[in-house]
PyMOL CGO cylinders between C-alpha atoms (Angstrom):
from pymol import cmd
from pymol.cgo import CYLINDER

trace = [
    CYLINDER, 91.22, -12.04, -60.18, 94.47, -10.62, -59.86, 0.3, 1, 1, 1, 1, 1, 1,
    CYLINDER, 94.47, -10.62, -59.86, 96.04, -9.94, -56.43, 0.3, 1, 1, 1, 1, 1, 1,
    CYLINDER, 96.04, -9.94, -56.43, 98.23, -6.32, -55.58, 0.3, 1, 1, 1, 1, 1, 1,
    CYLINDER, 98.23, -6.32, -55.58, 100.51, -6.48, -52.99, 0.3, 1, 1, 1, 1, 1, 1,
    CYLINDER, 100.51, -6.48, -52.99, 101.64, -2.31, -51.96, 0.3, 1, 1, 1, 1, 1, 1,
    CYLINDER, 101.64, -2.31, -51.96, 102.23, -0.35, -49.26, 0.3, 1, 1, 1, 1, 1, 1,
    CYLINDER, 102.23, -0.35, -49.26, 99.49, 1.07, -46.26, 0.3, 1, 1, 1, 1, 1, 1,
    CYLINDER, 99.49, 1.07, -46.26, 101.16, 4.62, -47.45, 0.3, 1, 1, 1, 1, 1, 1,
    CYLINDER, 101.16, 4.62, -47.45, 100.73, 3.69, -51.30, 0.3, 1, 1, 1, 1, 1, 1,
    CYLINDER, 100.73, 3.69, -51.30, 96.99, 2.11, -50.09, 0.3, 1, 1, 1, 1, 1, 1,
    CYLINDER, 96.99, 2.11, -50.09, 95.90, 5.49, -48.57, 0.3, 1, 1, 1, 1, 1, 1,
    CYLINDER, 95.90, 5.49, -48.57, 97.08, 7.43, -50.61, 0.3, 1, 1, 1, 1, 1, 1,
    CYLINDER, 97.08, 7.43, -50.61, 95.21, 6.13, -53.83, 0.3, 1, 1, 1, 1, 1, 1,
    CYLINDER, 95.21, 6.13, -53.83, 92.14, 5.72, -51.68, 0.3, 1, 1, 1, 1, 1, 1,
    CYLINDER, 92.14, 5.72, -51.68, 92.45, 9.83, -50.86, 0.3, 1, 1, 1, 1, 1, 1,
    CYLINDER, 92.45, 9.83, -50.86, 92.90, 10.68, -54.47, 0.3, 1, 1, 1, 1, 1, 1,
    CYLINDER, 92.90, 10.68, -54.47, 90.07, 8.51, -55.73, 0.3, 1, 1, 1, 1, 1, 1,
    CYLINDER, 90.07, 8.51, -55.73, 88.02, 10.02, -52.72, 0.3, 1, 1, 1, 1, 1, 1,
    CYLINDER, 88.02, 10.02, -52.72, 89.07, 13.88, -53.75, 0.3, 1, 1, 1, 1, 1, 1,
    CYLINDER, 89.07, 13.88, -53.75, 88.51, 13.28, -56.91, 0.3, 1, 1, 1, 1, 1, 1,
    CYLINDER, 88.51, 13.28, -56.91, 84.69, 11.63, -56.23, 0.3, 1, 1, 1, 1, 1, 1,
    CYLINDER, 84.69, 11.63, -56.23, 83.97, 15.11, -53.49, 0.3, 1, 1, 1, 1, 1, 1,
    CYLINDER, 83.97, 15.11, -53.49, 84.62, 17.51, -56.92, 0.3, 1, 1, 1, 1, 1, 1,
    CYLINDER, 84.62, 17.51, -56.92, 82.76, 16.02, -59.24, 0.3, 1, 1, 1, 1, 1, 1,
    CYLINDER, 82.76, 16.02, -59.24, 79.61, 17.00, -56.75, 0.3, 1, 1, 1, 1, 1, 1,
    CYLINDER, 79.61, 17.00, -56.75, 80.93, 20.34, -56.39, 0.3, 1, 1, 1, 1, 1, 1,
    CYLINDER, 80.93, 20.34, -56.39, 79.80, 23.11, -58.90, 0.3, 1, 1, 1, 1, 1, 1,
    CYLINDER, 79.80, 23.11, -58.90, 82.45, 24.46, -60.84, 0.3, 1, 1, 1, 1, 1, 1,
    CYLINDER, 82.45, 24.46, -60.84, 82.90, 28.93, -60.20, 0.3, 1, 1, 1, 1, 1, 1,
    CYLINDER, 82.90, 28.93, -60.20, 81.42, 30.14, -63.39, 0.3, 1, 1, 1, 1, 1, 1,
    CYLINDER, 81.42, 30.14, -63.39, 79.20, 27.18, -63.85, 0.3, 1, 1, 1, 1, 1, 1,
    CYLINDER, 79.20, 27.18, -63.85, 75.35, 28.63, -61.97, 0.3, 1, 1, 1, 1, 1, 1,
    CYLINDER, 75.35, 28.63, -61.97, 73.85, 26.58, -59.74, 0.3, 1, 1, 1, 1, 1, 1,
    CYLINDER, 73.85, 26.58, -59.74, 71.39, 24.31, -61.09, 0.3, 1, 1, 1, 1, 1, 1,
    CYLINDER, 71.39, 24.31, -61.09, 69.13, 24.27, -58.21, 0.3, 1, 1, 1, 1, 1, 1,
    CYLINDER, 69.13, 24.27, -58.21, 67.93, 27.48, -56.25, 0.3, 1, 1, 1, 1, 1, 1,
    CYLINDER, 67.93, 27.48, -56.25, 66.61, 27.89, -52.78, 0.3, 1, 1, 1, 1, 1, 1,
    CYLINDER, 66.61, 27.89, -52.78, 63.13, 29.73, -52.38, 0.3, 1, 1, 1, 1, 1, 1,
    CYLINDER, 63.13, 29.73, -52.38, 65.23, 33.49, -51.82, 0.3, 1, 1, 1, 1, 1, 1,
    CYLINDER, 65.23, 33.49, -51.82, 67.09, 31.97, -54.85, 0.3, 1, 1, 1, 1, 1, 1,
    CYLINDER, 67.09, 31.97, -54.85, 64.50, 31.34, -56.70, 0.3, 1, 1, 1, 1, 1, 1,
    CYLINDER, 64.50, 31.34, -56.70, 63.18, 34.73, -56.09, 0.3, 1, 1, 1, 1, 1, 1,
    CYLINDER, 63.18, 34.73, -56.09, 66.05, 36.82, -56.72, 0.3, 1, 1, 1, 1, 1, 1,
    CYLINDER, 66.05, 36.82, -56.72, 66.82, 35.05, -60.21, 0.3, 1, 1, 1, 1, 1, 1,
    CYLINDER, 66.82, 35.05, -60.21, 63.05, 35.78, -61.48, 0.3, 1, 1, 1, 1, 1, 1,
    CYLINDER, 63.05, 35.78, -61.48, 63.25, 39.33, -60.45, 0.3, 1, 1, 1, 1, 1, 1,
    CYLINDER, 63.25, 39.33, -60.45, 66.72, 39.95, -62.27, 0.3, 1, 1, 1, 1, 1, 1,
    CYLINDER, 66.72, 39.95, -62.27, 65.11, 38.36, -65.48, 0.3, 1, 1, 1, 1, 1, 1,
    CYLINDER, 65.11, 38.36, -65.48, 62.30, 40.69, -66.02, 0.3, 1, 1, 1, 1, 1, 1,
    CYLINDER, 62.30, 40.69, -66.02, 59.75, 39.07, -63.70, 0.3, 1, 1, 1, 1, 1, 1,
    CYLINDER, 59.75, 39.07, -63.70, 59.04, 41.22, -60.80, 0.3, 1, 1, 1, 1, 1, 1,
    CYLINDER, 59.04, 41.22, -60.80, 57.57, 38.99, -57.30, 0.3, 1, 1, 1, 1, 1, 1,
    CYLINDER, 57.57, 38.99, -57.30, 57.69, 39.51, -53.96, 0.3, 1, 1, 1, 1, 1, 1,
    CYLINDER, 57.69, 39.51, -53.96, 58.48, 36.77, -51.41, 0.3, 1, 1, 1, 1, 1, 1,
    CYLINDER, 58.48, 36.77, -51.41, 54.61, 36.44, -50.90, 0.3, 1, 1, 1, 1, 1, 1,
    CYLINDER, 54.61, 36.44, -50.90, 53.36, 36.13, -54.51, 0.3, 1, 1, 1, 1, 1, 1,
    CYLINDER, 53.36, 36.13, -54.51, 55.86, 33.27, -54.62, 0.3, 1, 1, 1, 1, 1, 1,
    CYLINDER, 55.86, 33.27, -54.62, 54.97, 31.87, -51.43, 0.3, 1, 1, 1, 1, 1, 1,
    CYLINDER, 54.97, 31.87, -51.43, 51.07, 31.75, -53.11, 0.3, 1, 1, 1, 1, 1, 1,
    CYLINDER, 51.07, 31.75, -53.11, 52.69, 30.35, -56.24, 0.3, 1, 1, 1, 1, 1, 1,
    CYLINDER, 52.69, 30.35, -56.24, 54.12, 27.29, -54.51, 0.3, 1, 1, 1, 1, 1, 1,
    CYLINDER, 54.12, 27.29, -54.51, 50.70, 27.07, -52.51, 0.3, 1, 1, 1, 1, 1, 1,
    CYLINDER, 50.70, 27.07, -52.51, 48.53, 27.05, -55.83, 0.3, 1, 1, 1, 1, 1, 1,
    CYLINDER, 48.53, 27.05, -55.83, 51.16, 24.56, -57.74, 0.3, 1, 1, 1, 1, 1, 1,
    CYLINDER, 51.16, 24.56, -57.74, 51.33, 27.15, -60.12, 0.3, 1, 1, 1, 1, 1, 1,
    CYLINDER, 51.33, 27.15, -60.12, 55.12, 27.22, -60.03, 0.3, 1, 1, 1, 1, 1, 1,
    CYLINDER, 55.12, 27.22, -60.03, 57.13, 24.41, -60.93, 0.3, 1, 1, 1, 1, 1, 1,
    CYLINDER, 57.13, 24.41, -60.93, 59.77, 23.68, -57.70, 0.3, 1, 1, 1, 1, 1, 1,
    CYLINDER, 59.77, 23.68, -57.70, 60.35, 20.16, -55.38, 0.3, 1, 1, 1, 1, 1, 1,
    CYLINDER, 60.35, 20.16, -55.38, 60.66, 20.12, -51.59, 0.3, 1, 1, 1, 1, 1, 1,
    CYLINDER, 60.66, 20.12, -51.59, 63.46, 18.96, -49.66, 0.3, 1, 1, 1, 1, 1, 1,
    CYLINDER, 63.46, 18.96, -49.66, 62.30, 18.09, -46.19, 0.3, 1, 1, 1, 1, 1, 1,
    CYLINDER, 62.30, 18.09, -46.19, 60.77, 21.77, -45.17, 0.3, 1, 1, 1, 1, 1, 1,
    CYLINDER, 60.77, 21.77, -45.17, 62.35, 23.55, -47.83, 0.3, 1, 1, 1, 1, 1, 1,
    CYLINDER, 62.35, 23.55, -47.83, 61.42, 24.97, -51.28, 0.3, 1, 1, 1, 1, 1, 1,
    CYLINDER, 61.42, 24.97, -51.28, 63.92, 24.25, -54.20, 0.3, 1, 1, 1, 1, 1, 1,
    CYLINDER, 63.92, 24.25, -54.20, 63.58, 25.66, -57.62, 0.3, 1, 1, 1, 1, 1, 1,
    CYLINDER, 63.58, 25.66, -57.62, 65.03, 23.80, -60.61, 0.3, 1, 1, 1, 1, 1, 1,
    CYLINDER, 65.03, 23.80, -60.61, 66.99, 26.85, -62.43, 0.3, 1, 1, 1, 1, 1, 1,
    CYLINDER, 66.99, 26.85, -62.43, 65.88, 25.97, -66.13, 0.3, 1, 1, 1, 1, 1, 1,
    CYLINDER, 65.88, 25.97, -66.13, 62.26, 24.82, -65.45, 0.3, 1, 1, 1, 1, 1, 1,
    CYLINDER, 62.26, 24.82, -65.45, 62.03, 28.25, -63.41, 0.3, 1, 1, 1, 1, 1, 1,
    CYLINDER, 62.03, 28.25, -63.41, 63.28, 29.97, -66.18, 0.3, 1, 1, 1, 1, 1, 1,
    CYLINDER, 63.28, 29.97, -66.18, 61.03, 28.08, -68.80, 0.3, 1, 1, 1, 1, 1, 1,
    CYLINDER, 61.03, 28.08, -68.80, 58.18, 29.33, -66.57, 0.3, 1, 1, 1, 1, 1, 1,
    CYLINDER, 58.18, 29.33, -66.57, 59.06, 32.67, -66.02, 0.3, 1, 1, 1, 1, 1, 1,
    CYLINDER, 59.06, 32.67, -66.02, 59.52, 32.64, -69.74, 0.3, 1, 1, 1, 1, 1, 1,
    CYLINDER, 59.52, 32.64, -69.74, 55.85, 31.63, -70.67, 0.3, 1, 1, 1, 1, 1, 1,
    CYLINDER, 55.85, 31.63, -70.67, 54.46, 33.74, -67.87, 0.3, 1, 1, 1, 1, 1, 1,
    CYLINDER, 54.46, 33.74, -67.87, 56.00, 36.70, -69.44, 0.3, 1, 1, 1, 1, 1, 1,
    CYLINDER, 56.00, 36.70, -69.44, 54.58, 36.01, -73.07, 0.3, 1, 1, 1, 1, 1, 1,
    CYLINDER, 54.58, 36.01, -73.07, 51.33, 35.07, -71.68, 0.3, 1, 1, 1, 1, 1, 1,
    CYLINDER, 51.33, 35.07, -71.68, 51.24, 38.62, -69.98, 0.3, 1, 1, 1, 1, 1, 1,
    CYLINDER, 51.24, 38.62, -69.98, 52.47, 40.37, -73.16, 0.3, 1, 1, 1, 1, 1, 1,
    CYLINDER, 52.47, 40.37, -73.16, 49.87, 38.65, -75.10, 0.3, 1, 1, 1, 1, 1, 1,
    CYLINDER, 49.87, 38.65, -75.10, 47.52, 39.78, -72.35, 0.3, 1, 1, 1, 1, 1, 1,
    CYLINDER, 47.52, 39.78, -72.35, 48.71, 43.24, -72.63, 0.3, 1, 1, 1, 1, 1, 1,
    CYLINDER, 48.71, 43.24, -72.63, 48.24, 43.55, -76.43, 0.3, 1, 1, 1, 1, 1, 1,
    CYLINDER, 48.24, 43.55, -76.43, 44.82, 41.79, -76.28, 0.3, 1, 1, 1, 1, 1, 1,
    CYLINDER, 44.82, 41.79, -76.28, 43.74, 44.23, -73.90, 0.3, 1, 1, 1, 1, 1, 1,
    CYLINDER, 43.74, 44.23, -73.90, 45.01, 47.51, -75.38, 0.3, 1, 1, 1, 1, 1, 1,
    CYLINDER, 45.01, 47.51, -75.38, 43.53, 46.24, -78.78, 0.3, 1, 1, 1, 1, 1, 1,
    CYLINDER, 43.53, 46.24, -78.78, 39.95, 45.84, -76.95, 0.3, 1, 1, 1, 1, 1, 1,
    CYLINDER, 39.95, 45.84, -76.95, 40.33, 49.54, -75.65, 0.3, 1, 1, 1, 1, 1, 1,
    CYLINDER, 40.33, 49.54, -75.65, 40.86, 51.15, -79.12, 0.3, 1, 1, 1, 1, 1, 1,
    CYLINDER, 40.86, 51.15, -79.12, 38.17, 48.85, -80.27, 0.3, 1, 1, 1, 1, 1, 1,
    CYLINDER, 38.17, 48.85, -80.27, 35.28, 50.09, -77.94, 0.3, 1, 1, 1, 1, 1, 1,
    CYLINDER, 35.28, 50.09, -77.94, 36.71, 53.57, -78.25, 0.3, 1, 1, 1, 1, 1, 1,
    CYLINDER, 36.71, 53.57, -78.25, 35.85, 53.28, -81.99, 0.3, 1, 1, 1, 1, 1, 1,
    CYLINDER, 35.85, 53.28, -81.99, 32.08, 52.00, -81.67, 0.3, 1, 1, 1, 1, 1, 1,
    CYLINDER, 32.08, 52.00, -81.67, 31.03, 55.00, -79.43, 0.3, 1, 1, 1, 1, 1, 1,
]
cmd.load_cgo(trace, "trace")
């Protein structure tokens, strides 16, 4: 063990660097998106990446456990990539759902 003898000035002011420098690591960087969203968050990011929901079809979501999110005391948090994953398959599945449907049309309109 080694013992440093310096000044109270010299003391506080490595303690406030050390402390600065711990406060930005939590802080997100500008460009860098947050990682987690809030429920209006959460909302507003689905509907700008091609899948349209209102506040209450999310709401119902979160009810059924249909939606991947956490809770933090009361509120609803939405981790950005899982919501994105799910939004994701939800949009395939639909697609597929879509095509399956359309090709089930022609084929009925065929037999008659």
């Amino acid at each position: 063990m080694e013992l440093i003898v310096t000044t109270q000035e010299n003391l506080t002011a490595i303690v406030n660097k050390a402390v600065n420098e711990a406060v930005k690591s939590f802080i997100p960087k500008k460009d860098e998106p947050k990682k987690n969203l809030t429920l209006l968050e959460g909302l507003e990011f689905l509907n700008n990446n091609g899948y349209r929901m209102s506040k209450s079809q999310i709401y119902k979501y979160t009810m059924d456990n249909s939606i991947p999110f956490s809770r933090f005391g009361k509120k609803i948090i939405f981790n950005r990539e899982e919501l994105a994953t799910w939004a994701a398959s939800q949009l395939k599945n639909n697609s597929i759902d879509i095509i399956a449907l359309s090709v089930s049309k022609n084929a009925a309109k065929k037999i008659y």
